[in-house]
C-alpha positions in Angstrom: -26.1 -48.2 0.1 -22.6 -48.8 -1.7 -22.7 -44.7 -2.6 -22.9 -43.8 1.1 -20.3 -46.8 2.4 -17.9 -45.4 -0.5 -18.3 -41.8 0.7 -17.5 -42.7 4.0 -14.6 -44.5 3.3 -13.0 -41.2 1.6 -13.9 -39.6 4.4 -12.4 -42.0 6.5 -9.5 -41.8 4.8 -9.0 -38.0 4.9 -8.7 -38.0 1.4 -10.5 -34.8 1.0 -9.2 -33.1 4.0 -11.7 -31.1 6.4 -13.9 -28.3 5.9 -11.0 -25.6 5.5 -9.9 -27.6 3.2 -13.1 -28.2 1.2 -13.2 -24.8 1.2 -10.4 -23.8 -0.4 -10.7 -26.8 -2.8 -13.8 -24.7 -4.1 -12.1 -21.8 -4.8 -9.0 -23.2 -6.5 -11.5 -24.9 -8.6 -13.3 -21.8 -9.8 -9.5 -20.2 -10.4 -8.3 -23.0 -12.6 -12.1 -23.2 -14.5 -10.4 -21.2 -17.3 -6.7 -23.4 -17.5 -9.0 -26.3 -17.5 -10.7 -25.4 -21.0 -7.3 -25.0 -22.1 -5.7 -28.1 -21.4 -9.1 -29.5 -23.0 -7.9 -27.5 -26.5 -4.7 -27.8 -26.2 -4.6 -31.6 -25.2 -6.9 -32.2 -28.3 -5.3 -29.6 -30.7 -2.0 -32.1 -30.3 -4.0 -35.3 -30.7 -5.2 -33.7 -33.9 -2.1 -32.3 -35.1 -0.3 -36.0 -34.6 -2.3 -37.8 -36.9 -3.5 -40.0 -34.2 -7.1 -41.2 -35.9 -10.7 -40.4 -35.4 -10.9 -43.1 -32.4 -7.8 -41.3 -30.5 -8.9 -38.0 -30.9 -12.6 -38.9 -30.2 -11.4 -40.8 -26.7 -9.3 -37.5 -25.7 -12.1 -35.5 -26.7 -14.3 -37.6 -23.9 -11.3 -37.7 -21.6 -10.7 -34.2 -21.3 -15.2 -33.7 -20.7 -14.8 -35.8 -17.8 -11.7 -34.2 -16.3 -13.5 -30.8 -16.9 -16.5 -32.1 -15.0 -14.5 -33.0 -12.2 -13.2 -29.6 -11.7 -16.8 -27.8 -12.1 -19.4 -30.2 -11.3 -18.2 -30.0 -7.3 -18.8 -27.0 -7.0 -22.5 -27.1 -7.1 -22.7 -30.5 -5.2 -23.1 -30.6 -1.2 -20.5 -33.8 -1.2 -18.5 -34.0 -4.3 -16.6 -36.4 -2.9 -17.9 -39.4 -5.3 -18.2 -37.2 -8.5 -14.7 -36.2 -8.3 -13.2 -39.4 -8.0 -15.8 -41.2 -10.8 -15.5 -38.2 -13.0 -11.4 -38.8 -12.5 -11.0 -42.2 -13.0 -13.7 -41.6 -16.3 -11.2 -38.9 -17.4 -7.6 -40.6 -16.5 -9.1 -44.2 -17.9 -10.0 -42.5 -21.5 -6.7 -41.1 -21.9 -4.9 -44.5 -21.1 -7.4 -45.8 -23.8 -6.5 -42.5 -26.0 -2.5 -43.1 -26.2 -3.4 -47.1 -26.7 -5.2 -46.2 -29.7 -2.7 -44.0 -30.8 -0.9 -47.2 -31.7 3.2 -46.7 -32.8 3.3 -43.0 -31.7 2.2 -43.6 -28.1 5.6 -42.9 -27.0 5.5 -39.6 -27.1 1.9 -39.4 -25.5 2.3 -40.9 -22.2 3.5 -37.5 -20.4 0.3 -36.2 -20.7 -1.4 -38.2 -17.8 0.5 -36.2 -15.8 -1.5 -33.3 -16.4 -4.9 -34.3 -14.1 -2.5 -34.6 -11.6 -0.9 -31.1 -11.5 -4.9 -30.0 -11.4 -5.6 -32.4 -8.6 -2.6 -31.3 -6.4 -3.1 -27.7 -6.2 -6.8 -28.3 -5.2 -6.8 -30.8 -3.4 -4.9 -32.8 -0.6 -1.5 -34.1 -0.5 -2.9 -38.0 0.1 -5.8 -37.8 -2.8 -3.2 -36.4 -5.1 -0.4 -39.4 -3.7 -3.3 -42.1 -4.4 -4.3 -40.5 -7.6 -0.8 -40.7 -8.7 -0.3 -44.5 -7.9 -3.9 -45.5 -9.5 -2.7 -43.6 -12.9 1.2 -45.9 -12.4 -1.1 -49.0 -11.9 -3.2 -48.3 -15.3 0.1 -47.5 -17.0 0.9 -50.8 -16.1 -1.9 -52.5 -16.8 -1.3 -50.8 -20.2 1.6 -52.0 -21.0 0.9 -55.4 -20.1 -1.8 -55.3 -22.3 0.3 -54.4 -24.9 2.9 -56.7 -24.4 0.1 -59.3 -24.2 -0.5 -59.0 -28.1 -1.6 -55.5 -29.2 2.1 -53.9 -30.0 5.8 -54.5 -29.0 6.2 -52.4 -25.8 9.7 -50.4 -25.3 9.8 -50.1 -21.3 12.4 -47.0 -22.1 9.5 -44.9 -23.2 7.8 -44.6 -19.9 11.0 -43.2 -17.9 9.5 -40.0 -18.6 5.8 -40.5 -17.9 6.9 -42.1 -14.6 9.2 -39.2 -13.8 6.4 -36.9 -14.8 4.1 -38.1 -12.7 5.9 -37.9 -9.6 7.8 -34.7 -10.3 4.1 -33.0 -10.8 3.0 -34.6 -7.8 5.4 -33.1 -5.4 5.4 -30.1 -7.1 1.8 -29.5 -7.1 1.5 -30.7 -3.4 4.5 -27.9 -3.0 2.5 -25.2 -4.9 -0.3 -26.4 -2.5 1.1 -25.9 0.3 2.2 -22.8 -0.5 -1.0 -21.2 -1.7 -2.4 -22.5 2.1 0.6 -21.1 4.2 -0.9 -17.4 2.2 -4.1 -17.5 2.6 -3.6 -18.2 6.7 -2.2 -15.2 7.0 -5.0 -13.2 5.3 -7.5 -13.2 8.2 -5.3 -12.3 11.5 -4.0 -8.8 12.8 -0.3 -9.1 13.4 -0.8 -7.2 16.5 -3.6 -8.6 18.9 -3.9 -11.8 17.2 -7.8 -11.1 16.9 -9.2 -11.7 13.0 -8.9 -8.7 11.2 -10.4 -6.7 8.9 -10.4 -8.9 5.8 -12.6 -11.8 8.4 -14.5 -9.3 9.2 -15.6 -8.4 5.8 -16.3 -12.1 4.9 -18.3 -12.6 7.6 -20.7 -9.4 6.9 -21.0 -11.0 3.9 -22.3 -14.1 4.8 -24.5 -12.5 6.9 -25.9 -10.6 4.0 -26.1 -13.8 2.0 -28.2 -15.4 4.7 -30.5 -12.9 5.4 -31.2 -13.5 9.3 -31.1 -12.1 12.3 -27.9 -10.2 13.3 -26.1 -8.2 16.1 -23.2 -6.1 15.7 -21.1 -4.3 17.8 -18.8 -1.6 17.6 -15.9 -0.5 20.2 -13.8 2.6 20.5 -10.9 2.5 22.9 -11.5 5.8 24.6 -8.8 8.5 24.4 -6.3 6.1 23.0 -4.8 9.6 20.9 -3.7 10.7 24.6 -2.1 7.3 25.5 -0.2 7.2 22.2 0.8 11.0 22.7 1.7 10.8 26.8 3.3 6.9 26.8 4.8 6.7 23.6 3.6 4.0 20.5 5.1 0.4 22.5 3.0 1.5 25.4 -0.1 2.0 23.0 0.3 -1.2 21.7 0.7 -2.9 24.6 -2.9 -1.3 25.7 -4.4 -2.7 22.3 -3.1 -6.4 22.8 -4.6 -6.3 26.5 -8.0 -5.1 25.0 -8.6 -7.3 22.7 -7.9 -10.3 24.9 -10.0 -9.0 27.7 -13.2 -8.6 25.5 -12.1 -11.9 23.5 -12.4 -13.6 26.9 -15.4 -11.4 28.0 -17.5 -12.2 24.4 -16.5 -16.1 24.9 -19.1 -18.4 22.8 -21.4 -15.4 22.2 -19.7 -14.3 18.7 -16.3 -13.5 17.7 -14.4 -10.4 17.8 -12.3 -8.7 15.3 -9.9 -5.9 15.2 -11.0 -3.7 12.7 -8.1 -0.7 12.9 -6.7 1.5 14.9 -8.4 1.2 18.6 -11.6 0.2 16.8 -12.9 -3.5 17.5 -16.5 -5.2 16.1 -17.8 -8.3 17.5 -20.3 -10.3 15.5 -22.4 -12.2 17.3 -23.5 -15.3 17.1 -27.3 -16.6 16.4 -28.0 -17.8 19.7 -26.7 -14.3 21.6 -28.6 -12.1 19.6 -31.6 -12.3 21.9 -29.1 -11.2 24.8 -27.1 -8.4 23.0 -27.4 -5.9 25.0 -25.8 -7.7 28.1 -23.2 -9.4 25.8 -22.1 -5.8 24.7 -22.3 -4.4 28.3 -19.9 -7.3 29.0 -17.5 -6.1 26.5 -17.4 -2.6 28.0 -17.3 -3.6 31.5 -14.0 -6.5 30.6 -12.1 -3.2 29.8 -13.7 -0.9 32.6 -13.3 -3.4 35.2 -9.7 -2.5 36.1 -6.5 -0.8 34.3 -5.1 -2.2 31.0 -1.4 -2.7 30.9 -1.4 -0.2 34.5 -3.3 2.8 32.8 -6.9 3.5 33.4 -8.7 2.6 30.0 -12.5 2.7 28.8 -14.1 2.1 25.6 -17.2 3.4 23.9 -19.9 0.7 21.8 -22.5 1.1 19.6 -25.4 -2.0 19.5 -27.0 -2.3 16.3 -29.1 -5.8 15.6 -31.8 -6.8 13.3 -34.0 -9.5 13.8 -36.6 -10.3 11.0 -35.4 -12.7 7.8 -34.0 -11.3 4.9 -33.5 -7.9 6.3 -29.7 -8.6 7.5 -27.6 -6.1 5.5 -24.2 -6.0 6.8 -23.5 -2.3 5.2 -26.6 -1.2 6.8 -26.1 -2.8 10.2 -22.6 -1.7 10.4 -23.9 1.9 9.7 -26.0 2.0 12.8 -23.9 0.4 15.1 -20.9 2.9 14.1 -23.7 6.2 14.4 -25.0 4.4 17.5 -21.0 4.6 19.1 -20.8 8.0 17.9 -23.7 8.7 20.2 -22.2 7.1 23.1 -19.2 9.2 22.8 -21.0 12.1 22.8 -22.7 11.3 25.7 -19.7 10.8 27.6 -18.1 8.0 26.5 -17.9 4.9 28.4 -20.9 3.4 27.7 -22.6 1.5 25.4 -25.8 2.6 22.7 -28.5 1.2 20.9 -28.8 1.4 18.2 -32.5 3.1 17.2 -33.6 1.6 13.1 -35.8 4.6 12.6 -33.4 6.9 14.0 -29.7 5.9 13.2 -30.4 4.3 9.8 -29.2 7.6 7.8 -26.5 8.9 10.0 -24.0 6.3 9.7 -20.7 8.2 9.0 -19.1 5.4 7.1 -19.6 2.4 5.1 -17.8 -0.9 4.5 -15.7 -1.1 2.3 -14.3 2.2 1.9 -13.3 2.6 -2.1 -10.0 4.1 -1.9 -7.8 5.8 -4.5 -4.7 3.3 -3.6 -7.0 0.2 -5.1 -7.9 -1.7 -7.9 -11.6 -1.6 -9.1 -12.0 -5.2 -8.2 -10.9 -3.8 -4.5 -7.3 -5.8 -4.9 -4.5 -3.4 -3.4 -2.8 -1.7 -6.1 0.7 -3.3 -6.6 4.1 -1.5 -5.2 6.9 -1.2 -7.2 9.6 -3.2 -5.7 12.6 -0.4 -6.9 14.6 -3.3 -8.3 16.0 -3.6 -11.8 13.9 -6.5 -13.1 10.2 -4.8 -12.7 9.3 -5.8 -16.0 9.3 -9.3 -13.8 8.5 -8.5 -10.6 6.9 -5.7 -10.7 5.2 -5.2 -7.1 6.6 -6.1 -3.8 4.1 -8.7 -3.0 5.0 -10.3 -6.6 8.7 -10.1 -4.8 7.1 -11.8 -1.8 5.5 -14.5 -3.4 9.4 -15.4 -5.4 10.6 -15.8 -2.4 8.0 -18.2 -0.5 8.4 -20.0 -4.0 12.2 -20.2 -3.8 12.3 -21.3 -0.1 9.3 -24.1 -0.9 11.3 -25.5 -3.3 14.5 -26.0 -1.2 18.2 -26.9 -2.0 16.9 -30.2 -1.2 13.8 -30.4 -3.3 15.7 -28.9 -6.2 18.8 -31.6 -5.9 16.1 -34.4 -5.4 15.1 -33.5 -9.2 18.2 -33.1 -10.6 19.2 -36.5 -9.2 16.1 -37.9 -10.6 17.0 -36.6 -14.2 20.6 -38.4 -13.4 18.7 -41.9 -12.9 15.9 -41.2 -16.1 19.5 -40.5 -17.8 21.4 -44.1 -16.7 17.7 -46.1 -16.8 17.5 -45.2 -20.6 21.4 -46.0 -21.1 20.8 -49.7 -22.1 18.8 -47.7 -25.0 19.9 -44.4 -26.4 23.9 -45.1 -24.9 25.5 -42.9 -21.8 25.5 -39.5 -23.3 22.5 -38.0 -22.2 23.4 -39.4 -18.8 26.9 -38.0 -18.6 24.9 -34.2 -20.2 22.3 -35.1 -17.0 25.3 -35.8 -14.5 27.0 -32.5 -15.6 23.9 -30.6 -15.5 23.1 -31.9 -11.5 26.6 -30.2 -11.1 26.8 -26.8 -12.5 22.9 -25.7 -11.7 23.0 -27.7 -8.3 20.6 -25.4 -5.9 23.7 -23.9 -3.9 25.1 -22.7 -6.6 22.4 -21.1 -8.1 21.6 -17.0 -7.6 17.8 -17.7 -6.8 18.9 -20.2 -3.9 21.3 -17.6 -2.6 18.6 -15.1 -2.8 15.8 -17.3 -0.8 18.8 -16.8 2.2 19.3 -13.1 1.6 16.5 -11.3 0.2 18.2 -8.2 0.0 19.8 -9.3 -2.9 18.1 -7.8 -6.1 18.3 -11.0 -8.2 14.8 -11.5 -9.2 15.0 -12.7 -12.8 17.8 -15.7 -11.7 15.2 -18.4 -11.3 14.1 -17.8 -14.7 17.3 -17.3 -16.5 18.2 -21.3 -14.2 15.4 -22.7 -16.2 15.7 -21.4 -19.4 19.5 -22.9 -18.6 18.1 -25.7 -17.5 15.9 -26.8 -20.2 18.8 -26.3 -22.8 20.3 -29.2 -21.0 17.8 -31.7 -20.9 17.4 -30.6 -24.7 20.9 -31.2 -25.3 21.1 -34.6 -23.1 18.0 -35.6 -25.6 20.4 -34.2 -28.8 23.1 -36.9 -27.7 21.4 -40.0 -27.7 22.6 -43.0 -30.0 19.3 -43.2 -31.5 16.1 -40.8 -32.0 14.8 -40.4 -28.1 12.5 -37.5 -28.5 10.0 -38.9 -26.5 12.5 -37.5 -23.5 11.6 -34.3 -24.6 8.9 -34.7 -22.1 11.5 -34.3 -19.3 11.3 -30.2 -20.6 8.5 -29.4 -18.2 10.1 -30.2 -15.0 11.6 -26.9 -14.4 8.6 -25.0 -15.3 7.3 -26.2 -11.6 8.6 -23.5 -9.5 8.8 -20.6 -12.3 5.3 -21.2 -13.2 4.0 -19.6 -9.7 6.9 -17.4 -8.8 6.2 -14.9 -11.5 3.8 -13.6 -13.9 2.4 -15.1 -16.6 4.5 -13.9 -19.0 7.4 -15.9 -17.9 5.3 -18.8 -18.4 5.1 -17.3 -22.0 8.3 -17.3 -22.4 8.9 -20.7 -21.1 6.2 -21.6 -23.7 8.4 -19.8 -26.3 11.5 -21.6 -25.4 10.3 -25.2 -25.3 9.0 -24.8 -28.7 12.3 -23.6 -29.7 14.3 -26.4 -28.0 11.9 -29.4 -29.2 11.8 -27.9 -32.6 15.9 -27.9 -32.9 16.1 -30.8 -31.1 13.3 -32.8 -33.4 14.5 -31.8 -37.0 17.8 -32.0 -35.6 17.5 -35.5 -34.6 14.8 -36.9 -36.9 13.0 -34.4 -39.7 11.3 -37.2 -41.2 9.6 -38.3 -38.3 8.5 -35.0 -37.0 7.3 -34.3 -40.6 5.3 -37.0 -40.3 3.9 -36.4 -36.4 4.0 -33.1 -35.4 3.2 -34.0 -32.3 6.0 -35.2 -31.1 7.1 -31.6 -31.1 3.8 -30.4 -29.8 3.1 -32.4 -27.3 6.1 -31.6 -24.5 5.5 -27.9 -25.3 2.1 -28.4 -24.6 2.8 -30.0 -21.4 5.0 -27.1 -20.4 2.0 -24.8 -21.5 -0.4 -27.1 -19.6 1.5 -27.1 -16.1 2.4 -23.1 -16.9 -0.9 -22.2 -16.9 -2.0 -24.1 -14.2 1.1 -23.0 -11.8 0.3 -19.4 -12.7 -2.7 -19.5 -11.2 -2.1 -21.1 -8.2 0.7 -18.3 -7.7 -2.1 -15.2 -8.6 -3.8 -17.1 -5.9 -1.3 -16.7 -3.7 -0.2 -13.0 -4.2 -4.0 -12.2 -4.3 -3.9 -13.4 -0.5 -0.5 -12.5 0.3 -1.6 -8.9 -0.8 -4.8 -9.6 1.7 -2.3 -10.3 4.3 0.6 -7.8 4.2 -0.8 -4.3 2.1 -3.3 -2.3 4.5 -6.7 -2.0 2.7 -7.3 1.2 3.6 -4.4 3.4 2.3 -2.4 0.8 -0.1 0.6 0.6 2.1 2.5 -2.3 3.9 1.1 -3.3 7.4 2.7 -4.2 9.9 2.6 -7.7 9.3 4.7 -6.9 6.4 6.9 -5.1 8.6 7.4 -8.1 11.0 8.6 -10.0 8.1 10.8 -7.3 6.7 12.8 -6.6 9.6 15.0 -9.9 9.8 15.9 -9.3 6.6 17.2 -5.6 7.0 18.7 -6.9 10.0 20.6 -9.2 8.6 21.6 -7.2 5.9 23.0 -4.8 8.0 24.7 -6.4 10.0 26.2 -8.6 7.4 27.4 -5.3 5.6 27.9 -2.7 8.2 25.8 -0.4 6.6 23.6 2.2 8.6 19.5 2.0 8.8 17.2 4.8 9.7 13.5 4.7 10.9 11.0 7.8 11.1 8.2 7.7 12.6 5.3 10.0 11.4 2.0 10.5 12.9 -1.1 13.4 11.8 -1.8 15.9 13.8 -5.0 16.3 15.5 -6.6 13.5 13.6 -9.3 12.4 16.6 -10.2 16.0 15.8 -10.4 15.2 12.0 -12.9 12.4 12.6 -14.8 13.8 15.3 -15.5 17.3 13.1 -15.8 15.8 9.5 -16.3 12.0 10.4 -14.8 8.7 9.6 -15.3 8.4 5.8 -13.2 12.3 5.6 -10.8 10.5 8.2 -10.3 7.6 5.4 -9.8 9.5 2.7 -7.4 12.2 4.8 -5.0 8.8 5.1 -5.2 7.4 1.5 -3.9 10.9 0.5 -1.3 10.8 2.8 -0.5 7.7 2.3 -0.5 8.6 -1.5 2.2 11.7 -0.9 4.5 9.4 1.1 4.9 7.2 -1.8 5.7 10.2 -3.6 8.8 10.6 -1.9 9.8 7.2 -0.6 11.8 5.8 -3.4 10.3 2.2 -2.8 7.6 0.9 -1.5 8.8 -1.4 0.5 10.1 1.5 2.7 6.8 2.8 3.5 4.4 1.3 6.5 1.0 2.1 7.6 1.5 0.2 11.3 -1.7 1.5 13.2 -4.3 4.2 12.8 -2.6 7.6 11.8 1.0 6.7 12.6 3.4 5.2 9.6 6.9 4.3 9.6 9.3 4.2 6.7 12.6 2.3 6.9 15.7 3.4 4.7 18.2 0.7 4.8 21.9 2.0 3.9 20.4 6.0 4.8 22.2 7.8 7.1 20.3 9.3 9.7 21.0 13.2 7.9 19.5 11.9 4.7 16.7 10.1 6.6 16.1 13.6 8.0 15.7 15.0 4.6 13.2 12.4 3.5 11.2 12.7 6.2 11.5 16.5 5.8 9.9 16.2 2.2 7.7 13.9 3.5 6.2 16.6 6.2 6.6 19.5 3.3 4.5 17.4 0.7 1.8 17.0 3.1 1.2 20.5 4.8 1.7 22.2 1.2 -1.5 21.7 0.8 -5.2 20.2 1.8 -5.8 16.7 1.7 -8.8 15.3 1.1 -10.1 18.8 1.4 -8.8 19.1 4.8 -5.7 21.3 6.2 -3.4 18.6 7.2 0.3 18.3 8.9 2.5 15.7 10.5 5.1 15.4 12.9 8.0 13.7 12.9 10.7 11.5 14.6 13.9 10.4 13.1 16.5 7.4 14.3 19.8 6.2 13.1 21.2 2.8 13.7 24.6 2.0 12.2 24.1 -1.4 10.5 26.5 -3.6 13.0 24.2 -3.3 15.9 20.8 -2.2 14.5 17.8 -3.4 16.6 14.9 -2.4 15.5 12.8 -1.7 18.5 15.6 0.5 20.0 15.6 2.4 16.7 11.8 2.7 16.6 11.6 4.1 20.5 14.1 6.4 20.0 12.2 7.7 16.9 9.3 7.7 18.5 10.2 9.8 21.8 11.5 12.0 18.7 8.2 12.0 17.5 6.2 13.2 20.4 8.8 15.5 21.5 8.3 17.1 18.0 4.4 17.3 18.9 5.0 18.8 22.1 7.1 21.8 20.3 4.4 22.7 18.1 4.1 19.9 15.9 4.1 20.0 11.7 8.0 19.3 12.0 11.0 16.6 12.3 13.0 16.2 15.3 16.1 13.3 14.5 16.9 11.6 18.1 20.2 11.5 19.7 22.5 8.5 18.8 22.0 5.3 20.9 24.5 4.5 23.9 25.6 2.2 22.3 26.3 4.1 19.3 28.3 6.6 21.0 30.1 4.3 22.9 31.5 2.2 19.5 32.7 5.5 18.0 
């Protein structure tokens, strides 16, 4: 009775969130699994190193078994709810009970409850990690009266930086949080049509696998859409796509849910209960198209039915096989219509599976990283990495980074009474020279053109030498301040690699070392820990933070790199174009666009089939990036058509890059196949550059290059507004 009125009071609460949100929580917890075991070492290894006693090290020991059962035993529990919180509170009251019995050396051990709460903030929500943090204040205090009531003398001093700690991680964590949500909703939706893309798709087949029961899926081909793209230019093609998919959205309704899977291709899924009726729900979807023009030209679009209806037979690959052979049918027999799928007939002739293994991924089906051209790629070594900086950089904001610096200032004048006013004058002068606006990383979150990545580092590194040297010039020995170390690790932690968190590592064992025989051998002689145990902490929230941010480029690399070819999308293109806008304009320098589509590619798939089709654009794909000189320049935006953007080219060397471009692919076969490409080239000079009048005019450049024979580059003539300015 009291297990089910407490689990509905943390519902009640929204402590937990909703199911999104439980379901992310499950997969952050499986990420961190690994950072978990070791905080458990490394929390222990510092107990051990300190001296601390058998009873200490056995209560962290226990402490650290509960918090590891809080991040693993929900995971295999319908409503973990309870067990995280009791597991928690086991964990959290232990260590209180740990740093009592650490007796005179607790000082230096109070930063460490700070540590569940990093784990708790990137998994979970922003009010369980807020009431997890004022239950942990509330034992502190409860500690230290205890202590006060007889145990020890207590020095009130020595909490500034546990308190500061604990809220510093909390809002940072709830920041990372945050962050690592904003990435993954933009995994699952086309930029274009709004419909769930590819990446949905695939996790639903999956589930459908995993379940084993009866399933119906359907696959649509916009008819001639080569011929719409070719006569009416790309905007006008698009335009067509967007008008699709919301006509058979509307038209599928409650029955399933659609997605865009590339090009003109759409699949609906449908659900359980229209399975029994998939033949009319399909029929639906081609008549919603059929029924009358799409954006005022006379469209029609070709499905293949493919179901299965008996338990444990629901194989997504398989399905997906016979629908697609099933629309290949229908095309044949005049398009327009819609197949069924026969099992006995169709089950081998399926021209493509899902997913297609490409040579531009990973083996564990990641998207191979782009080099970002800049000069730190030891750092940032892929564009998306570059990405995920700057979503970093512009979560923590001028005003989030000040907030901290002004907290530093008040931990630095709270302790005055104590260690005297120089570490709070160092802390004053330190909110002052690395204030966020005058910082390079802040300045870079406003203009992301600038090539600046290794700034926020080189801030932190800058920044701990501060706090070290505010601890330095203290009346009297104050090293349990050397806690205060970790706070800038927040936002470097998950804005690089983990090899900056390395070298953070590195340099907070430098700085407490110094800083601790500097101040008091003796002592540190005597308790290594209280050298240890802040670079632990910086370890501890390092490793933690750099998972949360290869969570984040793993999804941001979902949402933004095309899975079939490697290449940005044009979601990453949408994002882009603000900032070579503004760049631009700021510095009056020119930008070009080409425009590149294959020729005769329908023919391509029709002749040697979709899987040849794939491979034919990886490899193409693969030469543009040969010539390109960075990857962020290079865009896969729909079916066979790319577009590269050169900011500060002039339109005659444009010209000559997409010239080598054209040269690299017709040279020879691709994928086996004779291949060429035609061209269109547009110059905007950088005062007035508007990318959708570049991108027309390149593209009318385009088709009029395929109209004269194709396999070459035509460069359009400057804009009106172009001619007019000079």
């Amino acid at each position: 009775m009291s297990f089910g009125i407490t689990q509905h009071l943390l519902t009640f609460f929204g402590l937990f969130g909703d199911e999104v949100d439980g379901s992310r929580a499950e997969d952050m917890s499986r990420r961190v699994m690994r950072q978990q075991l070791l905080a458990v070492v490394i929390v222990t290894a510092v107990f051990l190193s300190g001296g601390y006693g058998g009873d200490a090290a056995l209560l962290i020991a226990l402490s650290e078994i509960g918090f590891l059962g809080a991040v693993v035993l929900p995971r295999y529990l319908e409503r973990p709810q309870l067990p995280l919180v009791g597991l928690w509170l086991l964990g959290q009251s232990l260590l209180v009970l740990a740093i009592l019995a650490a007796g005179s050396g607790r000082a230096y051990l109070w930063g460490i409850l700070a540590i569940s709460i990093q784990f708790i903030g990137v998994i979970w929500t922003r009010k369980l990690t807020i009431t997890a943090t004022l239950v942990t204040i509330a034992m502190i205090a409860a500690a230290v009266a205890w202590i006060g009531g007889g145990i020890s003398d207590a020095t009130p001093v020595e909490l500034i930086p546990a308190i500061v700690l604990l809220g510093m991680t909390a809002a940072a964590a709830s920041t990372l949080r945050d962050l690592d949500y904003a990435s993954r909703g933009n995994v699952l939706t086309d930029a274009l049509t709004g419909l769930s893309n590819r990446v949905a798709m695939q996790q639903q087949m999956a589930a459908i696998t995993t379940d084993g029961g009866p399933a119906a899926i359907v696959v649509l081909d916009l008819d001639h859409f080569k011929s719409i793209n070719d006569i009416h230019g790309h905007a006008v093609g698009d335009a067509v796509l967007t008008a699709a998919a919301i006509r058979m959205e509307r038209a599928l309704g409650d029955d399933g849910t659609l997605y865009r899977y590339g090009g003109e291709e759409f699949v609906a899924i449908l659900c359980s209960e229209a399975i029994a009726r998939a033949e009319q729900v399909a029929e639906r979807l081609r008549g919603a198209i059929a029924e009358s023009p799409v954006g005022g030209l006379t469209v029609t679009v070709s499905g293949g039915l493919a179901t299965t209806t008996r338990r444990h037979e629901a194989d997504a690959h398989e399905i997906f096989r016979r629908a697609d052979a099933a629309l290949y049918r229908a095309k044949d027999e005049g398009r327009n219509r819609v197949a069924i799928a026969s099992k006995e007939a169709e089950q081998a002739d399926g021209r493509r599976e899902l997913p297609i293994a490409i040579k531009g991924h990973q083996p564990d089906g990641i998207a191979r990283p782009l080099q970002t051209g800049g000069r730190s790629r030891w750092l940032v070594g892929s564009v998306v990495q570059r990405d995920q900086l700057l979503a970093v950089l512009r979560g923590f904001s001028v005003t989030r980074l000040r907030a901290v610096n002004l907290v530093l200032v008040g931990a630095g004048i709270a302790a005055a009474p104590s260690v005297g006013w120089w570490p709070a004058v160092a802390l004053a002068a330190h909110a002052v020279v690395l204030d966020p606006r005058l910082r390079r990383s802040s300045r870079m979150a406003d203009d992301s053109t600038l090539r600046t990545e290794s700034a926020a580092l080189a801030e932190a590194v800058a920044s701990m030498i501060w706090i070290a040297a505010a601890v330095a010039l203290a009346n009297e020995p104050a090293l349990y301040l050397l806690a205060l170390l970790v706070l800038p690790a927040f936002p470097v932690s998950a804005a690089y690699p983990q090899r900056a968190v390395v070298l953070l590592v590195g340099v907070s064992a430098l700085l407490a070392g110094a800083a601790g025989f500097l101040i008091a051998p003796d002592e540190i002689a005597g308790n290594p820990a209280i050298v240890t145990m802040p670079v632990a902490l910086v370890a501890c929230v390092g490793m933690v933070g750099a998972a949360i941010g290869r969570s984040a480029v793993d999804h941001r690399s979902a949402a933004i790199i095309d899975p079939l070819t490697g290449l940005l999308n044009r979601a990453a293109l949408d994002l882009r174009l603000p900032e070579i806008s503004e760049h631009a304009s700021s510095h009056r320098t020119p930008v070009t666009v080409i425009v590149g589509d294959l020729d005769h590619f329908k023919a391509i798939n029709d002749e040697h089939g979709h899987a040849t089709g794939d491979r034919v654009l990886a490899g193409v794909a693969e030469r543009i990036r040969e010539i390109v000189r960075s990857a962020d320049a290079a865009y896969r935006v729909g079916g066979e058509e790319f577009v590269v953007l050169l900011p500060t080219t002039q339109t005659g060397a444009g010209a000559g890059v997409a010239e080598r471009i054209r040269e690299a692919i017709a040279r020879e076969p691709v994928a086996g196949v004779a291949v060429t490409m035609s061209f269109g080239v547009a110059g905007s000079p950088g005062e007035s550059f508007r990318y959708s009048e570049a991108f027309s005019r390149a593209d009318a450049a385009m088709l009029a290059a395929k109209q004269a024979g194709r396999d070459r580059v035509l460069t359009a003539p400057p804009a009106l507004r172009a001619l007019a300015a000079a």
